[in-house]
C-alpha positions in Angstrom: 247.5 51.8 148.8 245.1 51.8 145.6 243.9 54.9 144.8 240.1 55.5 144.1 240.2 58.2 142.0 242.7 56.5 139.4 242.6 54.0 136.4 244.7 50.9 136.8 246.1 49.0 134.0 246.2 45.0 134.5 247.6 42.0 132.9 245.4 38.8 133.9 241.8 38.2 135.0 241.6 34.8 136.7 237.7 33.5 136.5 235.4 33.2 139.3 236.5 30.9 142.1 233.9 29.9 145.2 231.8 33.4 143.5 234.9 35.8 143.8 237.3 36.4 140.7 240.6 37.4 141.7 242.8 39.7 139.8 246.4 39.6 139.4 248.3 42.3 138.3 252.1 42.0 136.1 255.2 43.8 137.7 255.7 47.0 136.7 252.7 48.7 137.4 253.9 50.3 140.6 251.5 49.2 142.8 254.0 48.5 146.0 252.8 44.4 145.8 254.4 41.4 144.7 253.5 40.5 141.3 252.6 37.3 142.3 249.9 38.4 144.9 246.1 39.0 144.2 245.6 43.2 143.7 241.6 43.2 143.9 239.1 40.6 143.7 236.1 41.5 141.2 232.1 40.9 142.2 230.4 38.0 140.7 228.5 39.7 138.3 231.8 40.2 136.3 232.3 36.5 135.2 234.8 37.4 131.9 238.0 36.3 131.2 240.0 39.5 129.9 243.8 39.3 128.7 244.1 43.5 128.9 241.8 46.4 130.1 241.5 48.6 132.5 239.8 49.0 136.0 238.2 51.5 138.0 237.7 51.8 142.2 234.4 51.9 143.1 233.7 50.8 146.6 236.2 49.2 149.2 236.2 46.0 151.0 238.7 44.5 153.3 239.7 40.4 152.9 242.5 39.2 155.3 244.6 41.6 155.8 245.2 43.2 152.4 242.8 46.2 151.5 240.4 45.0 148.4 238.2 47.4 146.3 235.3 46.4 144.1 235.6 47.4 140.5 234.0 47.6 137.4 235.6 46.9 133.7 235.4 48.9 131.2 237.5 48.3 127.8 238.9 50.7 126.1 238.2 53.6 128.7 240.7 55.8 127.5 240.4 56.8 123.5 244.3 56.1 122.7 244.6 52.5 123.8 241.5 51.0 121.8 242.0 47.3 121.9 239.9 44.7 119.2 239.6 40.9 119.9 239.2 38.7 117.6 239.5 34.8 118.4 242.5 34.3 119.4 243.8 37.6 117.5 244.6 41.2 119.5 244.5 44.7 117.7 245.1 48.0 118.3 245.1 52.0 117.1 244.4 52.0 113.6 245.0 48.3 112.3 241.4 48.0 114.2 238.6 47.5 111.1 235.5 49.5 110.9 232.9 46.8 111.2 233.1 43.6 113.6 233.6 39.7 111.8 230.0 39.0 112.7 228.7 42.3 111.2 230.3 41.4 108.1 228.9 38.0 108.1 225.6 38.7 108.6 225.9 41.6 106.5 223.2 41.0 103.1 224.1 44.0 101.5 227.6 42.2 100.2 228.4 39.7 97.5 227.0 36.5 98.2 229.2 34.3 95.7 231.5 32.8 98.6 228.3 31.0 100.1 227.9 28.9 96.8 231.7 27.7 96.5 232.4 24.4 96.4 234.6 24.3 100.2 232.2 25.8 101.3 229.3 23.9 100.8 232.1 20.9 101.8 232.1 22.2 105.3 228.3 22.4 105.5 228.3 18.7 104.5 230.6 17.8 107.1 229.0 19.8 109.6 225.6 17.6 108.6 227.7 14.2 108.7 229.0 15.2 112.6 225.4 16.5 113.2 224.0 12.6 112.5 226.8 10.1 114.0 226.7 12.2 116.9 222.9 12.1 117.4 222.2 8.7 116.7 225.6 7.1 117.6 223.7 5.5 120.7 220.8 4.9 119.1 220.7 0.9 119.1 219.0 -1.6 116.7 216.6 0.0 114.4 214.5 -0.2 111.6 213.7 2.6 108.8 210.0 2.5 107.5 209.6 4.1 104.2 206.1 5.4 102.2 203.9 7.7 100.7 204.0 11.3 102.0 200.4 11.4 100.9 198.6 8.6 102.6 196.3 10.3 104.4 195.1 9.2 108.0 192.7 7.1 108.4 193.7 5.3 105.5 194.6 1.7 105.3 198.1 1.6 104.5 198.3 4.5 107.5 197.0 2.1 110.1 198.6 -0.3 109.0 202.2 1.3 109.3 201.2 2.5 112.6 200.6 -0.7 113.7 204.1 -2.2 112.0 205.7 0.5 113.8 204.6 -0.6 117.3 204.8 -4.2 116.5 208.5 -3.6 116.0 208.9 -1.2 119.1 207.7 -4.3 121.7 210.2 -6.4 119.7 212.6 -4.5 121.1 213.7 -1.8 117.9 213.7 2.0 117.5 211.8 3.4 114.3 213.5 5.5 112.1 211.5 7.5 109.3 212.0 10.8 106.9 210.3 12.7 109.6 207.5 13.7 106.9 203.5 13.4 106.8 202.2 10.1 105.5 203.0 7.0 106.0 206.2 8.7 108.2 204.1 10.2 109.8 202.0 6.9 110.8 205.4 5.1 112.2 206.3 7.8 113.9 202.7 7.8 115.7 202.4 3.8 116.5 206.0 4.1 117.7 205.1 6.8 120.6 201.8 5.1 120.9 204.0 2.0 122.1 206.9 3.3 124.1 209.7 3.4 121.7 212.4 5.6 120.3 210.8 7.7 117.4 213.2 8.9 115.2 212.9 11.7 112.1 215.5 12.3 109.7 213.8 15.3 107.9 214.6 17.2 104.4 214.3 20.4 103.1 211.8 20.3 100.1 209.5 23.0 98.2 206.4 20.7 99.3 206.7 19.2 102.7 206.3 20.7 105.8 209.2 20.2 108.0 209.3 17.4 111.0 205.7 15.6 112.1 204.4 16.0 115.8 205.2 12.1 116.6 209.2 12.8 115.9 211.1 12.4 119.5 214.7 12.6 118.0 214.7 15.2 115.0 217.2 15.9 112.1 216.8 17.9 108.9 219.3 17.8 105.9 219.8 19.9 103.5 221.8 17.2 101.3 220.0 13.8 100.5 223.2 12.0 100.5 224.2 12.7 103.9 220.2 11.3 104.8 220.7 8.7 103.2 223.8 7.4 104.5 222.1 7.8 108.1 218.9 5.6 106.9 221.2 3.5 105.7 223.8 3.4 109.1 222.3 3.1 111.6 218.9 0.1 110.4 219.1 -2.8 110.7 216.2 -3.5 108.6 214.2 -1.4 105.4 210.3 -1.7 105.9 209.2 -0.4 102.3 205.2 0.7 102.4 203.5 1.9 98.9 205.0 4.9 97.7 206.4 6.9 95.2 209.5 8.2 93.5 211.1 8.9 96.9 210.3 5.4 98.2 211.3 3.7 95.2 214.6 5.8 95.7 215.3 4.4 99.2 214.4 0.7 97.8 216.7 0.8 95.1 219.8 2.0 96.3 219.4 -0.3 99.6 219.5 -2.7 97.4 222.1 -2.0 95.2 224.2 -1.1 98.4 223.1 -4.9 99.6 223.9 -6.5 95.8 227.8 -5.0 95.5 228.7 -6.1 99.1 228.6 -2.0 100.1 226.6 -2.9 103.2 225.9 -6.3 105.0 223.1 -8.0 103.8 219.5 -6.9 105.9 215.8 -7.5 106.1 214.1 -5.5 102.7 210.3 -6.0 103.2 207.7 -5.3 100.9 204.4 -4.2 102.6 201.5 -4.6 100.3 201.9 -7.9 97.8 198.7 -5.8 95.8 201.1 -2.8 94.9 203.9 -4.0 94.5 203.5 -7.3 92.5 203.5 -5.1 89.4 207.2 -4.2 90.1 208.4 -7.7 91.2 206.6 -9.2 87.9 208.4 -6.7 85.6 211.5 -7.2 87.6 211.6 -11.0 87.3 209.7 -11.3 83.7 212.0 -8.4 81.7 214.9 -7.1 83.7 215.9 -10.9 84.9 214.5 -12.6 81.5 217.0 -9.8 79.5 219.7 -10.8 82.2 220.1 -7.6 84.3 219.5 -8.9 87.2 220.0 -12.7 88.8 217.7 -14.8 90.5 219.0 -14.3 93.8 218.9 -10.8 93.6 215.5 -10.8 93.8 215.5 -13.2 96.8 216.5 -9.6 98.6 213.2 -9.0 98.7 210.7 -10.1 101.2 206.5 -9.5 100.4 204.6 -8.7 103.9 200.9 -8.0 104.2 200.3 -8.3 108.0 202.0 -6.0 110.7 202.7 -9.3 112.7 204.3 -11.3 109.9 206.3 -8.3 109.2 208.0 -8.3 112.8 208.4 -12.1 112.4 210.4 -11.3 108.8 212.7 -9.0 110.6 213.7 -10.8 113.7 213.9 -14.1 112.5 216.7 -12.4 110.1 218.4 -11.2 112.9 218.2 -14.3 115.1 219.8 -16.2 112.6 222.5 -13.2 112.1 222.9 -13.0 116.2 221.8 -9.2 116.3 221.0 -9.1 120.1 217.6 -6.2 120.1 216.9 -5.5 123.7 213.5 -5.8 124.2 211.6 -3.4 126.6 210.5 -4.1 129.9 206.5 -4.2 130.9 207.1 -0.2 131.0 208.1 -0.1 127.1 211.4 1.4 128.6 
C-alpha cells in the first residue's frame, strides 16, 4: 500500500494516453508491485515527460482493482538530489552551473564577438536558405516583377504594374516581388485584386519599411544573396519596371546568370521602351560596338509597354518551352 504521507522516487513517466498518464516505477523501490505494472496514474494537467523526480500523494482514486492516488510533481523536492536538464544532458550536486543555457544566451551584459564569427553567420545563412525552399517549394509557376521603391500610387508606372500583375494572375502565374513600397507594392496589390498568390520576399534595409499590406506569403532576409537565389528559383519569368540601382541589380545578374548557362534561359521584359531605351542604346552602341557583349546577348531582352502585350511576351515563351501554368478557374482559385 502507497503511503500518503511519503515521497516516492520513480524511474519513467509514460505521456498522457486517452487523458490519463500512467507511471511506472523501476524495481527496487520497495513498493510490493511488479516492476512492470503501472504504480499511479497522474491527472491530465500534468502532460510532461520526466526521466527522474519525485512524487507526492495527494488524493486517492481506485482504477480496477489496484489502489491509485493522484499526485503532483515536483523536481528537486529534496535539497540533496538537485537534478539539471539540459537537452539531452543530466546533472547533478555541484557539477550543476549557476545560470541556465538560455539565461546565458539572452544574457547582453556578455561579450558579443561570437555573434559576428564567420560559422556563425554560416548557420544563419543556412537557416535563411531552409526558411525559402521550404516556403515556396509548392509555390508553382511564377513571375518576379521588379521596380522603383518610390513610385508613388497613383502614378503611371504604379497602375500600370498593378495591372501587369493581374494580367499575369488570370494567365494562370503567382507574382513574386521584394515585398517593398513602390512598384512592389503595386504587384503585390493587382495580384490580390485578381485572385492570385502574392508573394514578398522582403529585406532588411536602413530605409524601407518592412513587408507591404498586399504580401499573402512573406519572407525577410537578412543576406541579399540568399533573396536573390529565391527570385531567381523559383520564376519563371523577370518583369523589370523603371527603377533604380536595386532594379538594375536584379536585371543584370538575371542576365548574366541567363548568358553563362547558370540558369535556363527565361522571359526578361522591359516595361517602359521611354526609360529604358537610353540603356539598350548605350548597350548596343558602346558595350557591343567595343565588343563586350554579342548581338544575341542583347536578344535577352524583350521591350513591353502594354500590361497585355507583356502577358503575351511571357506565355508565348513558355508555350514554346512546354511550361504547363495552370490557369484559375472562374473563382481565380
Amino acid at each position: 500500500m502507497l503511503d500518503g504521507n511519503k515521497v516516492y522516487e520513480y524511474d519513467r513517466f509514460i505521456s498522457v494516453q486517452h487523458g490519463i498518464s500512467t507511471l511506472y516505477r523501476g524495481e527496487g523501490q520497495g513498493l510490493g508491485w511488479p516492476a512492470s505494472e503501472p504504480v499511479a496514474r497522474v491527472a491530465p494537467s500534468w502532460r510532461a515527460r520526466w526521466c527522474h523526480g519525485t512524487l507526492r500523494i495527494l488524493d486517492r482514486a481506485v482504477v480496477g482493482r489496484r489502489p491509485y492516488r493522484w499526485y503532483t510533481m515536483s523536481v528537486n523536492s529534496e535539497p540533496h538530489r538537485r537534478i539539471r536538464r539540459q537537452g539531452p544532458v543530466t546533472l547533478r550536486g555541484k557539477q550543476i552551473p549557476a545560470t541556465t543555457t538560455d539565461q546565458r544566451l539572452l544574457d547582453r551584459r556578455g561579450p558579443a564577438d561570437w555573434v559576428h564569427a564567420d560559422p556563425w553567420r554560416v548557420l544563419r545563412i543556412q537557416a535563411e536558405f531552409v526558411e525559402g525552399f521550404g516556403l515556396l517549394a509548392e509555390l508553382g509557376p511564377a513571375v518576379s516583377v521588379f521596380g522603383s521603391a518610390r513610385t508613388r500610387p497613383g502614378a503611371a508606372e504604379y497602375e500600370m504594374a498593378e495591372g501587369i500583375a493581374a494580367g499575369l494572375v488570370r494567365a494562370g502565374y503567382a507574382i513574386i516581388t521584394g515585398g517593398g513600397p513602390g512598384i512592389m507594392e503595386a504587384a503585390n496589390k493587382g495580384t490580390v485584386a485578381a485572385g492570385g498568390v502574392s508573394v514578398g520576399l522582403g529585406i532588411e534595409l536602413p530605409r524601407e519599411q518592412g513587408l507591404n499590406d498586399f504580401v499573402e506569403v512573406g519572407l525577410e532576409f537578412r543576406y541579399f544573396f540568399v533573396r536573390k537565389t529565391m527570385f531567381v528559383k523559383y520564376s519563371q519569368a523577370f518583369v523589370v519596371m523603371p527603377g533604380g540601382f536595386g532594379t538594375m541589380d536584379e536585371l543584370f545578374e538575371a542576365l548574366t546568370l541567363v548568358e553563362t548557362s547558370k540558369i535556363t534561359r527565361f522571359p526578361i521584359v522591359l516595361v517602359g521602351s521611354a526609360y529604358w531605351s537610353g540603356l539598350l542604346s548605350w548597350l548596343k552602341e558602346t558595350v557591343q560596338v567595343e565588343g563586350k557583349i554579342s548581338a544575341p546577348e542583347l536578344d535577352l531582352l524583350t521591350i513591353a509597354d502594354d500590361p497585355a502585350e507583356v502577358v503575351e511576351i511571357i506565355t508565348t515563351a513558355h508555350a514554346h518551352d512546354s511550361i504547363t501554368v495552370p490557369r484559375p478557374d472562374a473563382n481565380g482559385s
